[in-house]
C-alpha angles and dihedrals in degrees: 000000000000122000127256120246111239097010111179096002117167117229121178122190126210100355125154092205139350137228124207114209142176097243120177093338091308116110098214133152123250144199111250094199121055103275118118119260111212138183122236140185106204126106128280104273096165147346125281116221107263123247114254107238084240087069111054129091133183126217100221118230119209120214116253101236128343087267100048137047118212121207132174091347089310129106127219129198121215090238089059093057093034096232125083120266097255084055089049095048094051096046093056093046090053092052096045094050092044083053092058101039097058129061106277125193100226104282139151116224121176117225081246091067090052091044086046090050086049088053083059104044130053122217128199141299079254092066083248119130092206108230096175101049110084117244128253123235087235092056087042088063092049097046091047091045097056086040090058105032087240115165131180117264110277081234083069110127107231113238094031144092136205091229125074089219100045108101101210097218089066112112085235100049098096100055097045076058104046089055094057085048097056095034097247093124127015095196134247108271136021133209077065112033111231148159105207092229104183099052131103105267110227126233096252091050097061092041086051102054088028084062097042086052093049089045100045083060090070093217093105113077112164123120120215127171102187150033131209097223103122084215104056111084115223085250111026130120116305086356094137091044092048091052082044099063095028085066090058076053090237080136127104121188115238086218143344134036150230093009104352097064119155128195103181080227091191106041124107124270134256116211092219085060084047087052093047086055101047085044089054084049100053093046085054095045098041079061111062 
């Protein structure tokens, strides 16, 4: 079954501001005055003003016991997303707060897409997820390849690494791997052959392999052609995988709004903004 485009999107109509809440274990964005605020599945045809942050609010959600952590009626334990639940409780408040203190195109997340993007990414030593550092290409590969499931061939050669400059023995050096292998990246440099992995990885990088996983799964079939960032030219680079995700609507605009959409293609990425679109992506996945 193929997903459907702008699943659970939250449109509101005629709204002099928004509010977005933490309702019944679902973060969504709501109307402040009395107009009605709907859901719609239809595509992203345009952007919807973003809350001011003085507007937003958050319903807070308390743990169900010191050794679980309940979200959107399900319980996790802290063996099925590998850190403990103290851990668990402070990585999605970070995120959620992170989430209402920046601009948001209307969306609903559940607290389980948010719980399914942490089992992805690894935070510090700290317990923090770091929404604010920008994300390495190297911990981009790892946190796409979790996402995804991705491994290397079974033809891979142990000890060794496609890319001149991957030292095998990095902890990310298997999944960097395990993307090239699956085509899911092609590096950034030939003649050697190398991934950069130490460098910032841009906005349109990780749209562009995040779009090539979701695509090689074959369970997203929609065809889009185009996409309405004013940034992104009809033929650069990434340009069908970014129109691509943009029509699952993973995609947040970097500025700007309706027409006048931006995306800072080429900026580095935070990896708060990497989380939002892995969060987008499991909505969409979780349901399928």
């Amino acid at each position: 079954m193929s997903a459907s485009p702008g699943t659970a999107i939250a449109a509101a109509a005629s709204v002099a501001a928004t509010s977005t809440e933490l309702r019944n274990g679902m973060l969504q964005t709501v109307a402040v005055s009395a107009s009605q605020t709907t859901t719609t599945n239809q595509p992203k045809t345009a952007a919807s003003t973003p809350a001011p942050a003085s507007a937003r609010s958050i319903v807070g959600q308390k743990p169900s016991s010191n050794d679980t952590v309940t979200v959107s009626g399900v319980t996790y334990s802290p063996a099925q997303i590998g850190r403990s639940s103290e851990t668990i409780r402070i990585q999605f408040a970070e995120v959620i707060d992170y989430f209402l203190s920046t601009p948001e195109e209307s969306y609903t997340y559940s607290g389980n897409d948010i719980i399914s993007t942490l089992t992805a990414f690894q935070g510090y030593a700290n317990t923090k997820i770091g929404v604010h550092d920008t994300l390495s290409r190297a911990q981009a590969a790892s946190v796409l390849a979790r996402t995804f499931g991705l491994q290397r061939s079974a033809t891979a050669k142990a000890g060794e690494s496609n890319f001149s400059d991957v030292n095998p023995k990095d902890v990310h050096a298997a999944n960097i791997d395990a993307l090239y292998e699956n085509g899911v990246t092609a590096g950034c440099a030939t003649a050697p052959l190398r991934f950069c992995p130490a460098q910032a990885i841009t906005r349109r990088q990780f749209a562009t392999m995040l779009g090539k996983a979701m695509q090689r799964t074959g369970r997203y079939t929609l065809n889009v052609t185009y996409t309405s960032f004013n940034d992104v030219a009809q033929g650069s680079n990434g340009y069908a995988q970014i129109a691509f995700v943009d029509g699952y609507n993973l995609l947040q605009p970097c500025s700007g709004s309706g027409g006048t959409r931006m995306f800072c293609p080429d900026q580095p990425l935070i990896r708060g903004e990497a989380i939002r679109m892995l969060a987008r992506y499991f909505h969409v996945t979780n349901n399928l």
